[in-house]
C-alpha positions as CSV (number, residue, x, y, z in Angstrom):
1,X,-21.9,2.8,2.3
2,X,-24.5,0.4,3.5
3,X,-22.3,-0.6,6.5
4,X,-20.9,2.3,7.2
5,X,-25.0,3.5,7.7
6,X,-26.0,0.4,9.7
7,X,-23.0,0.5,11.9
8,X,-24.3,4.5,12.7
9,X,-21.5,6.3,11.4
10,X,-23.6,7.8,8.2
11,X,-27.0,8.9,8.6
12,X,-29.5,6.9,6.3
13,X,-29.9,9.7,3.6
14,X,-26.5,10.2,3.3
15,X,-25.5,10.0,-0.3
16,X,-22.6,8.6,-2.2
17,X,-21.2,12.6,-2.6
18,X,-21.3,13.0,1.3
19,X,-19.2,10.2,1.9
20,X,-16.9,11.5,-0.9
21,X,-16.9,15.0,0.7
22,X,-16.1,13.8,4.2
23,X,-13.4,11.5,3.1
24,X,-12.4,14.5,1.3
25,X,-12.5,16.5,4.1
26,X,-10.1,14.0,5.8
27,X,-7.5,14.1,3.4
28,X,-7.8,18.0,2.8
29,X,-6.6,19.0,6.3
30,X,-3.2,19.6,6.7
31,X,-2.7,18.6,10.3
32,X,-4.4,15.3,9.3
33,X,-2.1,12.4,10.3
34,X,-0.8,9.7,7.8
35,X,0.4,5.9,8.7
36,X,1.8,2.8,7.6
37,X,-0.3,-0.4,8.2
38,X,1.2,-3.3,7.3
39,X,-1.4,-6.2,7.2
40,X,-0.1,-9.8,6.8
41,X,1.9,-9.7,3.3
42,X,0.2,-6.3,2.1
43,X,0.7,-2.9,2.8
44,X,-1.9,-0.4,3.6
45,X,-1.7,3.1,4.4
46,X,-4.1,5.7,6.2
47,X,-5.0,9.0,7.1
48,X,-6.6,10.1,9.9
49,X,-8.7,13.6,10.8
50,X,-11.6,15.1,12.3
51,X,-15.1,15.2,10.6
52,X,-17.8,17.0,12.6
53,X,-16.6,15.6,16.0
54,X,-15.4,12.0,15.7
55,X,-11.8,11.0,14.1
56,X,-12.2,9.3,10.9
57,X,-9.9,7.0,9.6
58,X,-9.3,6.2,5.8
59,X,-7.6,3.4,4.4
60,X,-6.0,2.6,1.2
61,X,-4.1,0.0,-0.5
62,X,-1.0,0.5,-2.1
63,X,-2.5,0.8,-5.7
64,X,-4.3,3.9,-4.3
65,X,-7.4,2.8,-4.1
66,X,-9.8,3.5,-1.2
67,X,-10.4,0.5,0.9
68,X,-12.7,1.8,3.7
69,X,-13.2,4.9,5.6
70,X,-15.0,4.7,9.3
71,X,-14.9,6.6,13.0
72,X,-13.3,3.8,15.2
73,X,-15.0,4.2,18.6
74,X,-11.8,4.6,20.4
75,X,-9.3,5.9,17.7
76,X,-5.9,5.7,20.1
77,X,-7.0,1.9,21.0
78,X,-8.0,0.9,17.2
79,X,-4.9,2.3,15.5
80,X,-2.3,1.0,18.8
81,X,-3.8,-2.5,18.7
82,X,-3.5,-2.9,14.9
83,X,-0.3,-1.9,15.0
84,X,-1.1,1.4,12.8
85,X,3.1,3.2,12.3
86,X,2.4,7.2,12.5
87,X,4.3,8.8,9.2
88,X,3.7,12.3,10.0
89,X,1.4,14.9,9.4
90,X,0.0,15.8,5.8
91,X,1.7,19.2,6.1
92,X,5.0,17.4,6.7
93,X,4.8,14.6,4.2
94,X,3.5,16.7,1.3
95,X,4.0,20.6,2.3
């Protein structure tokens, strides 16, 4: 959380439980999208939605654990570059 607060995307008082609610709030909408990020030999896999304004993206390894979640500045750009593989929405991949 301390990066996520000096890069801007958490105000300073936010708590441990805000974080948990907004990535919560990511991964509770249905039209929220999920990818495939393969990252040198490991897998990784995402899910993407909108959070009071900005799209957040959250990451996780393959052993489900949550690796990061963040607001890229320009989502389309971050996700294209880094060669991010759209899987579908939530609502399609788990209806």
């Amino acid at each position: 959380m301390a990066k996520r607060k000096a890069m801007g995307h958490l105000a300073d008082e936010a708590m441990l439980d805000d974080y948990n609610a907004l990535i919560t709030s990511v991964l509770s909408q249905r039209d929220s999208v999920v990818y495939h990020y393969p990252f040198g030999l490991k897998d990784y896999y995402a899910v993407s939605g909108r959070v009071a304004g900005p799209v957040w993206l959250v990451i996780f390894g393959t052993d489900a654990a949550m690796e990061t979640a963040f607001p890229p500045d320009n989502f389309d750009d971050y996700v294209q570059k880094r060669g991010f593989v759209p899987l579908g929405r939530i609502e399609e991949i788990a209806p």
